[in-house]
C-alpha positions in Angstrom: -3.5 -20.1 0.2 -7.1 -20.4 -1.5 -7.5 -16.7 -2.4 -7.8 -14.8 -5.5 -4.7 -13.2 -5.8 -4.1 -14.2 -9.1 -6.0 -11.4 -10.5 -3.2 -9.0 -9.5 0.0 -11.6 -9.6 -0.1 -12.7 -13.2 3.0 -14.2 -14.5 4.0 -11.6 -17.2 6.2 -13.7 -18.8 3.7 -15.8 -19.8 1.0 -13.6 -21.1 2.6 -10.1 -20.8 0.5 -6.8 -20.5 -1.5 -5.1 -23.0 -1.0 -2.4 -24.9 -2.9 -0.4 -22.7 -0.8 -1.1 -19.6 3.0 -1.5 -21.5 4.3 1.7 -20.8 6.7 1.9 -17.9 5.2 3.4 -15.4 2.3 1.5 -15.3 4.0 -1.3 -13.0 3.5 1.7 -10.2 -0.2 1.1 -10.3 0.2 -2.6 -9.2 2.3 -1.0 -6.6 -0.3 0.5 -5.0 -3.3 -1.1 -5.6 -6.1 -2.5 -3.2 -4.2 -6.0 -1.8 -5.9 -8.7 -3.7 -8.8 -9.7 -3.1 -10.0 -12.8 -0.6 -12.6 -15.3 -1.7 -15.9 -14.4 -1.7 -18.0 -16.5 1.1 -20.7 -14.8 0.8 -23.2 -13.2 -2.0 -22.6 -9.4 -3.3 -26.3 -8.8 -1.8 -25.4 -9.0 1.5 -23.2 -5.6 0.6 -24.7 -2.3 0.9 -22.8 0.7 -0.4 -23.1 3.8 1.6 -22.0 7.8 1.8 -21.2 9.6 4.9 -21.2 13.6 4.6 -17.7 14.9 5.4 -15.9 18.3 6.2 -13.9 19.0 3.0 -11.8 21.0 5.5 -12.4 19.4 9.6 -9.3 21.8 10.3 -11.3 25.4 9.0 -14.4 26.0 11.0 -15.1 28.8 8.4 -15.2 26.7 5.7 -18.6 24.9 5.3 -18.2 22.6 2.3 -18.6 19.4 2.1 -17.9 16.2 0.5 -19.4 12.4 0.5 -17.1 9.7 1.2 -18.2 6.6 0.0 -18.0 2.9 2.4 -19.6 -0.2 1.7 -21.2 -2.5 4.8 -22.5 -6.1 5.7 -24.7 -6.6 8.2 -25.3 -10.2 7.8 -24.0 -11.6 11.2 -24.8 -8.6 13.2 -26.8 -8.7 16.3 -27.3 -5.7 18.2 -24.6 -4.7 20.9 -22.2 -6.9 18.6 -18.4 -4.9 17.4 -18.3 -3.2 14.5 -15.2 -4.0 11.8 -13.6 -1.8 9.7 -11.7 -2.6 6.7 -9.8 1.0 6.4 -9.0 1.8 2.5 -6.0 2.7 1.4 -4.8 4.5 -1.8 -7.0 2.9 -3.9 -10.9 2.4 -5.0 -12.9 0.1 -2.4 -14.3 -3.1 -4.0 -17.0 -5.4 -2.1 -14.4 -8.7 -1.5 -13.0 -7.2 1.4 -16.5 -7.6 3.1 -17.0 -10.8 2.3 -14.1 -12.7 2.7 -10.6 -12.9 4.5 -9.9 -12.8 8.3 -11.4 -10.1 9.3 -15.1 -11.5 7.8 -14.5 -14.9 9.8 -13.9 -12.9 13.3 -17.0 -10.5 12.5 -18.9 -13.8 11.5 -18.1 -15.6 14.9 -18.6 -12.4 16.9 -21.9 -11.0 15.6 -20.0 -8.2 14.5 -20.8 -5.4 11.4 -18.4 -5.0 8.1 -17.8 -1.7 7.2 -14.6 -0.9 4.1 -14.1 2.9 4.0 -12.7 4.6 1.1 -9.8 7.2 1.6 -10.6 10.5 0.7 -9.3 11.4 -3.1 -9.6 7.8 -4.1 -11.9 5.5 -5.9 -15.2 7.7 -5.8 -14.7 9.8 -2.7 -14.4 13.1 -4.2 -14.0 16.8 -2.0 -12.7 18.4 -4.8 -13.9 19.3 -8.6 -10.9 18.1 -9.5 -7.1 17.3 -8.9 -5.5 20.6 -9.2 -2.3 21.5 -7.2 -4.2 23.9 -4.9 -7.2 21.1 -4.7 -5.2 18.6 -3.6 -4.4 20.7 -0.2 -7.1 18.6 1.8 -5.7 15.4 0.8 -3.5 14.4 3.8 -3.5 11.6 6.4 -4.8 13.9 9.1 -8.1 14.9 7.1 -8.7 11.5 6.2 -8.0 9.9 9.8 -10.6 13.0 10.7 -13.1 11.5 8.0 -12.7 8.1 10.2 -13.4 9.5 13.5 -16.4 11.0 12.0 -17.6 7.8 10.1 -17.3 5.7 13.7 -19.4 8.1 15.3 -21.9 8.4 13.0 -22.2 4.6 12.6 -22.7 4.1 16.3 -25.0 6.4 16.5 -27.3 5.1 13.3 -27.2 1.4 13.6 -29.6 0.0 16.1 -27.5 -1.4 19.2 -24.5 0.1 18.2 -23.7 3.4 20.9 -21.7 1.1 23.1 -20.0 -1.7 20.6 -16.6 -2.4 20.6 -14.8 -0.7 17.3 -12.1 -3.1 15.6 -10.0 -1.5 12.7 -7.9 -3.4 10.3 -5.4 -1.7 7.6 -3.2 -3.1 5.6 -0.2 -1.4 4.0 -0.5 2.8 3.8 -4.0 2.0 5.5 -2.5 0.0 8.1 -0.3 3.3 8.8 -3.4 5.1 9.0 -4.8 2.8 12.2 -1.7 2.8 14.0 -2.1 6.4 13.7 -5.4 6.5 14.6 -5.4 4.8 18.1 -3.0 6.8 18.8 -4.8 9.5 18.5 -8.4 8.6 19.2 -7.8 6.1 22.0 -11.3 6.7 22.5 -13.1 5.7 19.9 -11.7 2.1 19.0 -10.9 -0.3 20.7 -8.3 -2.2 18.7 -6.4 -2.5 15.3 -4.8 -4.9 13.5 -2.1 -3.1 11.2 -0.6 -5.2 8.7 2.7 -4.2 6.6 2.3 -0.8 8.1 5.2 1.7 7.0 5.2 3.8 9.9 8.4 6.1 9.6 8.3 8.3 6.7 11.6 9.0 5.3 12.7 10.3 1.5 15.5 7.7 0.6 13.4 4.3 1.2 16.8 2.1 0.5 15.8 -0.6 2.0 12.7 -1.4 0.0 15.1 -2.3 -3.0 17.1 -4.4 -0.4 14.8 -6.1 0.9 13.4 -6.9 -2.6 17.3 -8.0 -3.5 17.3 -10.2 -0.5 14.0 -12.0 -1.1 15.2 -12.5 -5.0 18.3 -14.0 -3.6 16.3 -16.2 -0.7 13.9 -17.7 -2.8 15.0 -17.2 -6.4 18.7 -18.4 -5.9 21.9 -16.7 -5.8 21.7 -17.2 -9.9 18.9 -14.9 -10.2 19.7 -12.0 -8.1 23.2 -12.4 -9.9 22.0 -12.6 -13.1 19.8 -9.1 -12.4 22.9 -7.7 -11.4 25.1 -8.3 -13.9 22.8 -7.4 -16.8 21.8 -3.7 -15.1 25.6 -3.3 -14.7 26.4 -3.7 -18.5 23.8 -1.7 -19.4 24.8 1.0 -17.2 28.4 0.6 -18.8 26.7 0.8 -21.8 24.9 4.3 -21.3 28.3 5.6 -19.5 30.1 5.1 -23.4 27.0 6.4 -25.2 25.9 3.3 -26.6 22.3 4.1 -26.5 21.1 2.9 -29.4 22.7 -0.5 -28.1 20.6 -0.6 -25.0 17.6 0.3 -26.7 17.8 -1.9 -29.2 19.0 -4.9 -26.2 16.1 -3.7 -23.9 13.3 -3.6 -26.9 12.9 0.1 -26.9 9.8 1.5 -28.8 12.2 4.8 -29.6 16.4 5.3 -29.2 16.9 6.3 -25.2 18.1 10.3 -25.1 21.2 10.9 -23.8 19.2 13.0 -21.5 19.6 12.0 -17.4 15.8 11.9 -16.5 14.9 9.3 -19.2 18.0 7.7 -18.1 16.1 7.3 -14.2 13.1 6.7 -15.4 14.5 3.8 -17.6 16.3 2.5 -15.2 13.6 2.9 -12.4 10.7 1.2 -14.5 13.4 -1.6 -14.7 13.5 -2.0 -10.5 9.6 -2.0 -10.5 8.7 -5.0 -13.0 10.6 -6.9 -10.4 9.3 -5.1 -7.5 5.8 -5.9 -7.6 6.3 -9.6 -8.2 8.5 -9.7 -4.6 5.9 -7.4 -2.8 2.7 -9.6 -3.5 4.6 -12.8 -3.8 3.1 -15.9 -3.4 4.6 -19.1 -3.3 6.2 -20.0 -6.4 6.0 -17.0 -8.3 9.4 -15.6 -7.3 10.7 -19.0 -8.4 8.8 -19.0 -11.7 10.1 -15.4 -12.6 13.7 -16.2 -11.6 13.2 -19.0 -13.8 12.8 -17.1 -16.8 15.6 -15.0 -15.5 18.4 -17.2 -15.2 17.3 -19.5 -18.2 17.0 -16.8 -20.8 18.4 -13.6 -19.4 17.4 -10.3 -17.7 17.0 -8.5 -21.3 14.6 -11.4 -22.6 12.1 -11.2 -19.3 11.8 -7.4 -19.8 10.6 -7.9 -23.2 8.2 -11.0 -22.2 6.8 -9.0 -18.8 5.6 -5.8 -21.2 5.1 -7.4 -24.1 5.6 -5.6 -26.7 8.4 -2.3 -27.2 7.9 0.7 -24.1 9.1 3.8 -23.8 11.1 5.2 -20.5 10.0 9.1 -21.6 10.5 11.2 -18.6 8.5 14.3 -20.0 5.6 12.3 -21.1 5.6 10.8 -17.5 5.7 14.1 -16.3 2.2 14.8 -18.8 0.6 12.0 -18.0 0.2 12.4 -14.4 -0.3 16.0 -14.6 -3.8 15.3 -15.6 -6.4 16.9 -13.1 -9.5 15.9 -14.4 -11.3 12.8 -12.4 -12.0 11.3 -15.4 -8.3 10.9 -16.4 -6.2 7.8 -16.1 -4.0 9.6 -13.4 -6.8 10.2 -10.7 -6.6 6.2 -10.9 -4.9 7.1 -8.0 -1.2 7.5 -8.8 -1.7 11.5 -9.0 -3.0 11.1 -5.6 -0.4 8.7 -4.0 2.9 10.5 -5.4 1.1 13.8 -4.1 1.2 12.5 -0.8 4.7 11.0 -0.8 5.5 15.0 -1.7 3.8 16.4 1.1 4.0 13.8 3.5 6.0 10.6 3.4 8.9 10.8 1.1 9.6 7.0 1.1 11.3 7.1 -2.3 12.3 3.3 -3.4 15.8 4.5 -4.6 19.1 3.4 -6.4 21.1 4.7 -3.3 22.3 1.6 -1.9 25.0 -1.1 -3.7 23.3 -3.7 -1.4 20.5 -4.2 -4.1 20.7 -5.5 -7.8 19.2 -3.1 -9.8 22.5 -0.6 -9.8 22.6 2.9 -9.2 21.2 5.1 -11.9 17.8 6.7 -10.4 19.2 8.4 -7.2 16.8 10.7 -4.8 17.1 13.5 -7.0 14.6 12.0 -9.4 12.4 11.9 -7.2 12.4 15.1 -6.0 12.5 16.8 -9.3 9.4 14.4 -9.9 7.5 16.5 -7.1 8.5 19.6 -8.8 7.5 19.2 -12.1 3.9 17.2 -11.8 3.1 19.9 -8.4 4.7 23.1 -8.4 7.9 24.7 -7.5 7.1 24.9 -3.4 8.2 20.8 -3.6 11.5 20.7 -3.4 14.3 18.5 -1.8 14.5 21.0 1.4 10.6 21.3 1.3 9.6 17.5 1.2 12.4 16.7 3.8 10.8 19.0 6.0 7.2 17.4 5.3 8.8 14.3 6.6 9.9 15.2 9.6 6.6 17.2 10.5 5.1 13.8 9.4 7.6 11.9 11.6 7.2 14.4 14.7 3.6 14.4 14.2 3.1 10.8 14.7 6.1 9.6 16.2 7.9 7.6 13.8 9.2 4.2 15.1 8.0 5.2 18.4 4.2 5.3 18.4 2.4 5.6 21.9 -0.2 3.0 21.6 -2.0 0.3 23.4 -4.1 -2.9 22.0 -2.2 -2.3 18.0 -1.0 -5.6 16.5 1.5 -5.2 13.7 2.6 -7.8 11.7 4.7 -8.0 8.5 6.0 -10.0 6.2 9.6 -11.3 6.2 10.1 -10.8 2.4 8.0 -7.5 2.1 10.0 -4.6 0.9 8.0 -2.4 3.2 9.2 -4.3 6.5 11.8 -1.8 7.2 9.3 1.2 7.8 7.5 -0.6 10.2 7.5 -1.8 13.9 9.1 -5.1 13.9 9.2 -5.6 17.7 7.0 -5.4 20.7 5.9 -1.7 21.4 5.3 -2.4 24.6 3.4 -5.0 26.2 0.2 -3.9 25.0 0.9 -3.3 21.6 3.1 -6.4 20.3 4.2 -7.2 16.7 5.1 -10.0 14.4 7.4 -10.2 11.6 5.9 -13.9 10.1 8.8 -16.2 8.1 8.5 -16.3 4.5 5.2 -13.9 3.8 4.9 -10.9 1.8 3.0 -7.8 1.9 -0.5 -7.9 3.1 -0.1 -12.0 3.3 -2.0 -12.7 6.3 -5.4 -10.6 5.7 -7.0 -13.7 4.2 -9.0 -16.9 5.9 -7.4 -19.4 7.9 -6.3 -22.2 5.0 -4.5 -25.8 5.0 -1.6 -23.9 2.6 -0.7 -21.6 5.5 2.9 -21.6 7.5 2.6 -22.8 11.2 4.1 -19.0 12.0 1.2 -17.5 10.0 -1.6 -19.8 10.9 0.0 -19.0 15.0 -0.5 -15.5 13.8 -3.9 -15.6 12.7 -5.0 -17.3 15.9 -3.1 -14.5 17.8 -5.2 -12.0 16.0 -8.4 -13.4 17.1 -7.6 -13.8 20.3 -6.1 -10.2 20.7 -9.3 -8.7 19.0 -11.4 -11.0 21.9 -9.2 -9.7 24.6 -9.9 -6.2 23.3 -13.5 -6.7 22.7 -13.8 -8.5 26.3 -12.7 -5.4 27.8 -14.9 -3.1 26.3 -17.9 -5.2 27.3 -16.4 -5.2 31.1 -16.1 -1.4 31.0 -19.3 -1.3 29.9 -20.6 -3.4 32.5 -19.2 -2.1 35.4 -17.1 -4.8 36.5 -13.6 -4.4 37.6 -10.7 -5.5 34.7 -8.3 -8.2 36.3 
């Protein structure tokens, strides 16, 4: 593919991470980070960036206070009457690429169509509160900010010259892709068509299946060495802890400080260890899998830690706990990982645990970890009774595996952990979905290349022509003429 997704999917082993991004838990980050960016094809001028007033609150009529959410536009190819595209942001800060590159550009450039890339309320610089406080963070929550995107359509039609009757197109990817799924659902309406790609769309706590699926994809494209090799070295070292040879692993694993014999350094250590891997699989292009596994197999598990952070970490569960505690925007947590485990709290669960033996990364951070996470960064009210009960409001709120929608295309990736979470199979007739051989997360938001799979370049065209169908039919109702 001829994208820039390099940025994000550096080989670690070959250059490792600074010192400001060694300690464990910054491998979360890359997690959950804007999908890299696609080739520029056009100049930054062409971008305009934009605020939109929003209710703090759209569910309090007595409260009056307001916020502005931040989006960034390209009206190069528009003509008026022509569809309007958004790019729907995730957990993460909004940067210009996505408006001027990637798939969605080339279908607003041969439809005449207007870019728009909103930014999720409590990320990047879309700010309701002063700060991130527990009680603050009470209006961060899909709802409000599919609420801010009803508003931001409306207003757009109703400003830009031409617009009151175009045809509305969303495109999400990942979290955000949940969040169109979810929103033609709900305002039928006021779109008339998204494109939701690698879209968890069941919330559930104990997200097994994400380490599973990133244990198959090791094992598919890495080799049967690799996966094997994982395996083997986490299960020593969990021998090792189980006869108290702490100061072995540490020393082994290149430990800044001797691992307590305390149980919540002993998840977090063993957790950071499922995430260097993790990341690779999730944004994985071709060859990198193979090129990690290499280092793998050749010189051992231990030895690839060491390279991918590059210099001695430490798995310290109560300085974890401190550092995204911070509530101040200007901290390093309101980079958005404050925000995003918030939300998996309050609304998602979807906790990437050690709870299945079908994975190779053993069994030493279990759900509880997790749930004593919520409790000591939040407050006491989170809770393993409390955040399973936020997920099932979550699933009976938006239906789960079941969503009621026409004119959705989901597609995933076959080696992207979050594949399980999602709709892998025809909704219905109007709402179909794709599961594309050999991709990862995100894989097929970028221009149609040479480099792509006949399954994803057949997906691409399907996309185009699906967004025509649904554009077509707007312009027909619009008209007056009768649908066939």
């Amino acid at each position: 593919m001829v994208i820039n997704r390099s940025v994000v999917c550096l080989f670690l082993v070959s250059i490792g991470f600074s010192a400001a991004l060694s300690h464990s838990w910054k491998f979360l980050e890359y997690l959950h980070r804007e999908p890299p960016a696609p080739v520029a094809k056009s100049s930054l001028r062409v971008v305009a960036e934009g605020w939109v007033e929003q209710q703090v609150d759209h569910y309090d009529d007595n409260n009056n206070e307001t916020y502005q959410m931040r989006y960034l536009g390209n009206d190069e190819f528009y003509k008026p009457g022509g569809p309007i595209f958004i790019y729907v942001g995730g957990e993460w800060t909004i940067s210009p690429k996505w408006v001027l590159g990637g798939h969605m550009y080339d279908m607003a450039k041969e439809l005449n169509g207007y870019l728009f890339y909103t930014e999720h309320r409590y990320y990047g610089q879309s700010h309701p509160t002063p700060d991130l406080s527990f009680a603050n963070l009470q209006y961060l929550h899909v709802k409000q900010a599919l609420e801010d995107l009803a508003h931001f359509i409306r207003t757009k039609k109703q400003e830009i010259h031409g617009a009151e009757n175009s045809g509305v197109i969303l495109v999400g990817a990942s979290y955000a892709g949940t969040m169109v799924t979810w929103f033609r659902q709900m305002y039928p309406e006021l779109i008339n068509g998204a494109w939701s790609s690698s879209a968890p769309l069941l919330a559930k706590t104990e997200f097994v299946e994400y380490l599973e699926v990133v244990g198959e994809s090791i094992r598919t494209v890495g080799g049967d060495e690799c996966y094997n090799t994982i395996h083997e070295d986490i299960t020593e070292l969990e021998s090792m802890i189980e006869a108290n040879d702490f100061a072995g692993v540490s020393e082994k694993m290149n430990l800044c400080t001797t691992l307590p014999n305390n149980k919540l350094d002993i998840w977090i250590f063993f957790n950071s260890l499922s995430q260097i891997l993790a990341w690779v699989v999730q944004y994985h292009e071709p060859g990198e899998i193979e090129s990690h596994c290499k280092v793998i197999t050749s010189r051992g598990w231990a030895e690839y830690v060491k390279q991918s952070f590059g210099e001695c970490w430490t798995p310290n569960y109560e300085e974890f706990v401190e550092q995204f505690s911070q509530t101040s925007w200007e901290s390093e947590a309101a980079f958005g990982t404050r925000q995003w485990f918030f939300q998996t709290c309050n609304e998602f669960g979807w906790y990437q645990t050690s709870g299945s033996p079908n994975q190779p990364f053993g069994s030493s951070f279990p759900i509880e970890f997790f749930y004593q996470r919520c409790t000591d960064i939040y407050d006491e009210s989170f809770y393993k009774e409390s955040i399973n009960y936020n997920v099932y409001i979550t699933n009976l709120a938006h239906n789960g595996m079941n969503p009621i929608i026409t004119n959705v295309y989901s597609t995933h990736g076959e080696l992207d952990p979050w594949r399980p979470m999602g709709v892998q199979e025809d909704v219905n007739s109007f709402a179909p979905a794709f599961v594309i051989p050999g991709a990862s997360h995100c894989a097929d938001l970028y221009s149609i290349s040479d480099e792509d799979s006949s399954e994803m370049l057949a997906s691409k065209h399907r996309t185009t022509t699906l967004v025509r169908r649904w554009l077509w039919c707007n312009n027909t109702r619009r008209n007056g003429a009768p649908l066939i």
